[in-house]
LORO-936697 format. One line per field, with one value per residue: residue number from 1; x, y, z of N, C-alpha, C, CB in turn. Coordinates in steps of 0.05 Angstrom, whole numbers, padded with zeros to 5 digits, always signed. Glycine has a CB too. Example, Ala and Ser with C-alpha at 12.3 -4.5 7.8 and 13.67 -1.06 7.14 Angstrom:
BEGIN
num: (1	2)
n.X: (+00264	+00257)
n.Y: (-00114	-00045)
n.Z: (+00156	+00142)
ca.X: (+00246	+00273)
ca.Y: (-00090	-00021)
ca.Z: (+00156	+00143)
c.X: (+00264	+00258)
c.Y: (-00066	+00001)
c.Z: (+00156	+00157)
cb.X: (+00226	+00282)
cb.Y: (-00089	-00012)
cb.Z: (+00181	+00114)
***
This chain:
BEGIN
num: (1	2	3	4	5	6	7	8	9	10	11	12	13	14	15	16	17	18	19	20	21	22	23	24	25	26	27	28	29	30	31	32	33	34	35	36	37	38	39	40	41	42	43	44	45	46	47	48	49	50	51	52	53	54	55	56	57	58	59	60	61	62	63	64	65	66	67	68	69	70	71	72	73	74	75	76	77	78	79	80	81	82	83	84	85	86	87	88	89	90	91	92	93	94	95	96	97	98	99	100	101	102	103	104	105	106	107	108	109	110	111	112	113	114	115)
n.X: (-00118	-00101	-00104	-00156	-00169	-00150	-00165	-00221	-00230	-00204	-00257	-00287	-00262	-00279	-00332	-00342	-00316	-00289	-00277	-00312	-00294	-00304	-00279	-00224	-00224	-00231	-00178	-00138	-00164	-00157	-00100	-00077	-00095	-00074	-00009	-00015	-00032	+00021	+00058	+00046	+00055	+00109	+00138	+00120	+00136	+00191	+00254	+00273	+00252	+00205	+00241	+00259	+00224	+00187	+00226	+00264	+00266	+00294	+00355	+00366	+00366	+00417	+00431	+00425	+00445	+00448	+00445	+00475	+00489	+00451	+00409	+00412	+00404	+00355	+00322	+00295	+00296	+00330	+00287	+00240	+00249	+00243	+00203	+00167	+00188	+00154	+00105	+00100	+00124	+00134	+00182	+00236	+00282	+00345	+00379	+00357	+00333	+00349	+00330	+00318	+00279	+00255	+00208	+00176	+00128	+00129	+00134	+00164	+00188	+00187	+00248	+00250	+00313	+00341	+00322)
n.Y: (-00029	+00008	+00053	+00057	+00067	+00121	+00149	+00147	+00181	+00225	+00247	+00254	+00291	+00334	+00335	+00341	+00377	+00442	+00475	+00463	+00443	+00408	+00403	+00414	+00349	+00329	+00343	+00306	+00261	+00252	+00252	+00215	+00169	+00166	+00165	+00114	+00092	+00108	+00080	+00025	+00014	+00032	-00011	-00052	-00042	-00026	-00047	-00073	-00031	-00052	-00077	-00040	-00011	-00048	-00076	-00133	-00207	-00228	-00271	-00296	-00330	-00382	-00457	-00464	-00428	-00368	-00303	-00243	-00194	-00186	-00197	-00152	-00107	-00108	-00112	-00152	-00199	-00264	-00292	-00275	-00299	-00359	-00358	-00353	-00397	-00439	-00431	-00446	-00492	-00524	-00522	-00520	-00497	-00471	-00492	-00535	-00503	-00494	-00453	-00393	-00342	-00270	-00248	-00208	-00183	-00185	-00226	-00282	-00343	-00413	-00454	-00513	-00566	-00625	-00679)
n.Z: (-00805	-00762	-00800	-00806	-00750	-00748	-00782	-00762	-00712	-00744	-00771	-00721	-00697	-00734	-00735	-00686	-00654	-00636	-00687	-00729	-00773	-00835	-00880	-00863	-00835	-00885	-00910	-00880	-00885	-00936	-00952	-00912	-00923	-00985	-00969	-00950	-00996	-01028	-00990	-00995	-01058	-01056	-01032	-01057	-01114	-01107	-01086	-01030	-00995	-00965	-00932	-00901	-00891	-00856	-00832	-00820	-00804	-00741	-00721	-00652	-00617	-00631	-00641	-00590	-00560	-00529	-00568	-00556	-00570	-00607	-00580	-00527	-00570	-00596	-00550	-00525	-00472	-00449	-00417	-00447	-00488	-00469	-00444	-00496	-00522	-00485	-00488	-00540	-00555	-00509	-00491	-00439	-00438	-00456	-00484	-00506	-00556	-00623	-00659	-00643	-00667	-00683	-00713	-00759	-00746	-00690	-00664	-00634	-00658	-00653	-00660	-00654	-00626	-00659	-00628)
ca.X: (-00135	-00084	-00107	-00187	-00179	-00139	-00185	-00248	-00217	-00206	-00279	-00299	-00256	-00286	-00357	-00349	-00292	-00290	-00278	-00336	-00283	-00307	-00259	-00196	-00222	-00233	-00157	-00135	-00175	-00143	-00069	-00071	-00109	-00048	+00006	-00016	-00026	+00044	+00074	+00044	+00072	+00144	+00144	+00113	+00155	+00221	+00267	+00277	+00230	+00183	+00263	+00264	+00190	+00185	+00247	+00274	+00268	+00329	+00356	+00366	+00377	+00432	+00438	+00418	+00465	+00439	+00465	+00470	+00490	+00435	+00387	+00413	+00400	+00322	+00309	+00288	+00310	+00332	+00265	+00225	+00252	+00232	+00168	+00153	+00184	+00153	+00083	+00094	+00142	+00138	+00213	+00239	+00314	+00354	+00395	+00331	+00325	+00356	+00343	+00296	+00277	+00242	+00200	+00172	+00106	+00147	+00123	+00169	+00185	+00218	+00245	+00269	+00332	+00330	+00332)
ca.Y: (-00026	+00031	+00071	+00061	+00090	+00141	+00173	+00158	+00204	+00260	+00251	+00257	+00318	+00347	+00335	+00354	+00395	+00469	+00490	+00449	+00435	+00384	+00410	+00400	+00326	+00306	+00335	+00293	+00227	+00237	+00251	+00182	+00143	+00179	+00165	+00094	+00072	+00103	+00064	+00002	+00015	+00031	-00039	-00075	-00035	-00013	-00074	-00073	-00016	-00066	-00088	-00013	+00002	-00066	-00101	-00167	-00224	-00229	-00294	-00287	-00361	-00405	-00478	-00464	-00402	-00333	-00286	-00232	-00173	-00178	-00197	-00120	-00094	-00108	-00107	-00179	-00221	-00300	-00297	-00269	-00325	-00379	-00351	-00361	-00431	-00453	-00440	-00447	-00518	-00533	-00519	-00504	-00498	-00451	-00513	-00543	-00487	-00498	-00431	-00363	-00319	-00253	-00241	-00173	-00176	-00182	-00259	-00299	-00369	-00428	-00480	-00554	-00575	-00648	-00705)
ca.Z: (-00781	-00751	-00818	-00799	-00727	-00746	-00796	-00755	-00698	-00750	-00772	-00697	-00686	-00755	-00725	-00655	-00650	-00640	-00709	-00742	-00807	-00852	-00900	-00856	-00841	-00903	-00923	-00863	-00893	-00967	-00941	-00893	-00951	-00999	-00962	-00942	-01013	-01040	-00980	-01008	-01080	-01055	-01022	-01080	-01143	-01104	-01074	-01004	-00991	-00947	-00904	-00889	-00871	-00840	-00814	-00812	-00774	-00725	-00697	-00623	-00607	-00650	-00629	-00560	-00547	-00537	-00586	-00536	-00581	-00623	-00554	-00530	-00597	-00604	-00528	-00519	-00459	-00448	-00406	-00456	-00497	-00456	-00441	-00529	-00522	-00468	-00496	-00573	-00569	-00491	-00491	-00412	-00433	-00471	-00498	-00531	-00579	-00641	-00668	-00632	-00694	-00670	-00728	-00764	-00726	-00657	-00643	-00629	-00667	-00636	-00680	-00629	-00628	-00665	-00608)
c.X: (-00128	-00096	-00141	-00183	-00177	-00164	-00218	-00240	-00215	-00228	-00285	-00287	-00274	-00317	-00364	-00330	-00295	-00290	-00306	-00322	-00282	-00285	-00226	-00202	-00213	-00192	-00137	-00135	-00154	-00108	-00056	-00074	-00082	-00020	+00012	-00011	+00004	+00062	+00070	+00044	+00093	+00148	+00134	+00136	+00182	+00238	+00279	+00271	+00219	+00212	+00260	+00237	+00186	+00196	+00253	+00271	+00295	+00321	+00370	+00389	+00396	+00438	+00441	+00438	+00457	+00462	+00464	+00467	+00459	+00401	+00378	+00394	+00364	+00306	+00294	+00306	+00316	+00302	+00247	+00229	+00237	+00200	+00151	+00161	+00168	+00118	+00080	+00101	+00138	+00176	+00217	+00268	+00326	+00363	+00376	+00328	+00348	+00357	+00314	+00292	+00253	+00231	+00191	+00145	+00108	+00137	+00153	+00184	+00216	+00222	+00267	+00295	+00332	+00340	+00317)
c.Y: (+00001	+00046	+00076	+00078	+00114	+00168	+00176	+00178	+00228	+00259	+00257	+00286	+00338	+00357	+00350	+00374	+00421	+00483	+00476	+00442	+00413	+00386	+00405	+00367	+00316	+00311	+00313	+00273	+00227	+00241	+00227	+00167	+00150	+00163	+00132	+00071	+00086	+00091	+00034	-00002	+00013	+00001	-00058	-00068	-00025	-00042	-00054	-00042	-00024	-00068	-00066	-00006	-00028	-00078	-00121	-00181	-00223	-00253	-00276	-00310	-00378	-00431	-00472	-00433	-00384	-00313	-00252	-00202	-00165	-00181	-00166	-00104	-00090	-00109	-00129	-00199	-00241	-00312	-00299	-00299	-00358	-00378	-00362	-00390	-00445	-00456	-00443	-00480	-00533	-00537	-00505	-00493	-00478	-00468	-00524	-00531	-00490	-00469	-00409	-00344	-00304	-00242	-00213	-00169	-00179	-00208	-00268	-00334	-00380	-00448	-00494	-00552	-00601	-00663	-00694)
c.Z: (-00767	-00766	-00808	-00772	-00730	-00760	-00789	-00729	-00712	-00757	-00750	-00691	-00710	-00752	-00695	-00644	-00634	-00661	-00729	-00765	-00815	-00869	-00889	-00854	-00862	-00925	-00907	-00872	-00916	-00966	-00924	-00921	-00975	-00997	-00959	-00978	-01031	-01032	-00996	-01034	-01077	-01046	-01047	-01111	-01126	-01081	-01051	-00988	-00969	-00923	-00893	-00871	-00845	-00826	-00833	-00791	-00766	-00721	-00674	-00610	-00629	-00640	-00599	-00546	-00554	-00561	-00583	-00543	-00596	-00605	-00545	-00551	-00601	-00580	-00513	-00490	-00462	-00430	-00428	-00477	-00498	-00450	-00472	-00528	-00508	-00488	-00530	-00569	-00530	-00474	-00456	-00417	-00452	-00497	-00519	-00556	-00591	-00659	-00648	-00654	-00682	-00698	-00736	-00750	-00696	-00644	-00649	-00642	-00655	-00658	-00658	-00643	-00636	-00640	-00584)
cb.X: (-00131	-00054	-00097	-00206	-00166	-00110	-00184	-00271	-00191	-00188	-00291	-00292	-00217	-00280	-00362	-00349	-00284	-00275	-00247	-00365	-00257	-00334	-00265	-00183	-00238	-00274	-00144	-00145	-00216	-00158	-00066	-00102	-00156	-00043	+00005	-00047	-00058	+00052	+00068	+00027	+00071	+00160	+00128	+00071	+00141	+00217	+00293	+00304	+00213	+00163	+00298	+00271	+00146	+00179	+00233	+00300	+00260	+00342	+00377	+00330	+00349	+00459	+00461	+00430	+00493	+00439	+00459	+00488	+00515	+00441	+00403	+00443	+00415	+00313	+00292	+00294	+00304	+00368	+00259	+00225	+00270	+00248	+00164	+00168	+00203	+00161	+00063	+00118	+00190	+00122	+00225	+00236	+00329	+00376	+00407	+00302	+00316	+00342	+00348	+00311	+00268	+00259	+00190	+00170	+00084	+00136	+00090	+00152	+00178	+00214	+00255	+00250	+00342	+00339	+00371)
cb.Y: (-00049	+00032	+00061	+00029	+00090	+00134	+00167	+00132	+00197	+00276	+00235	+00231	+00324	+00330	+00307	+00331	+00403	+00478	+00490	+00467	+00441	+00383	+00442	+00412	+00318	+00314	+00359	+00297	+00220	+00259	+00275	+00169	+00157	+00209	+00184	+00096	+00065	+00117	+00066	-00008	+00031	+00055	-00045	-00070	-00004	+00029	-00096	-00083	-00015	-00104	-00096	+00010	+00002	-00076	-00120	-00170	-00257	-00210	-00325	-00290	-00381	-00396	-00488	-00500	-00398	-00312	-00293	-00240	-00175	-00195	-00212	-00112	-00115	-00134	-00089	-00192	-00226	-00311	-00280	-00239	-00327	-00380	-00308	-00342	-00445	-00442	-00423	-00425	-00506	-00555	-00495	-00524	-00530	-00433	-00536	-00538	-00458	-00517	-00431	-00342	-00334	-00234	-00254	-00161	-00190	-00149	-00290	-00294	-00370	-00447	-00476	-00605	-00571	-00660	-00709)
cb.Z: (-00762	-00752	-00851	-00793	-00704	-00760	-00829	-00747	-00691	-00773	-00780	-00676	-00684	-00779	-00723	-00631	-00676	-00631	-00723	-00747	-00815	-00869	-00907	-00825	-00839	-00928	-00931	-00847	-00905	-01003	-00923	-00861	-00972	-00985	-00945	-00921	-01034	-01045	-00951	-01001	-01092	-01029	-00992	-01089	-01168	-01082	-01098	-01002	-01011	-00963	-00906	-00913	-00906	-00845	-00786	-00811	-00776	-00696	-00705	-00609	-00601	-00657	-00641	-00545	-00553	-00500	-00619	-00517	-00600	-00651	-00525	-00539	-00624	-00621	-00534	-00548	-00447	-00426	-00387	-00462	-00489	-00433	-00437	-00561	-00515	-00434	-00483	-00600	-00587	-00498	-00522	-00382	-00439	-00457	-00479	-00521	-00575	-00648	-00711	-00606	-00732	-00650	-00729	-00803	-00732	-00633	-00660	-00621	-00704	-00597	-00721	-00640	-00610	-00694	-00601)
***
């Protein structure tokens, strides 16, 4: 989706610009489109390619105890926390949570505490 704006923006500068260059757009379009599909080769043929471009999930939360270093580390509060339990699991408590995993698309997941 990021890759579509991007290259209808250099069409728009290529069109309306000041320099009128079709010819820089279009090296613009095949250098994104390029780049985009050798990223998605290195992640499919090179092992742990995708951990590097993408992450890991972190835990946050362990059996109800913040895990405070790694809270710091990714910029996440004990609010922000609560805020994803509250509306994913209805969770008000820190203790409830069983585990907080801050996934690679930056949501959130709560998994209960059994009982």
């Amino acid at each position: 989706m990021i890759l579509l704006l991007i290259i209808s923006e250099a069409t728009q500068q290529a069109l309306l610009g000041n320099d009128f260059s079709v010819t820089g757009a279009m090296l613009t379009i095949i250098t994104l489109v390029t780049a985009d599909i050798l990223f998605g080769l290195m992640k499919k043929y090179i092992s742990g390619a995708e951990a590097v471009m993408d992450g890991t999930p972190v835990i946050l939360v362990e059996n109800g105890i913040p895990l405070m270093d790694k809270l710091q580390k990714v910029d996440v509060s004990c609010d922000d926390i609560l805020v994803a339990a509250r509306q994913s699991q209805g969770i008000t408590e820190l203790g409830k949570i069983k585990y907080a995993i801050l996934e690679r698309s930056g949501h959130i997941s709560i998994i209960p505490a059994e009982g």
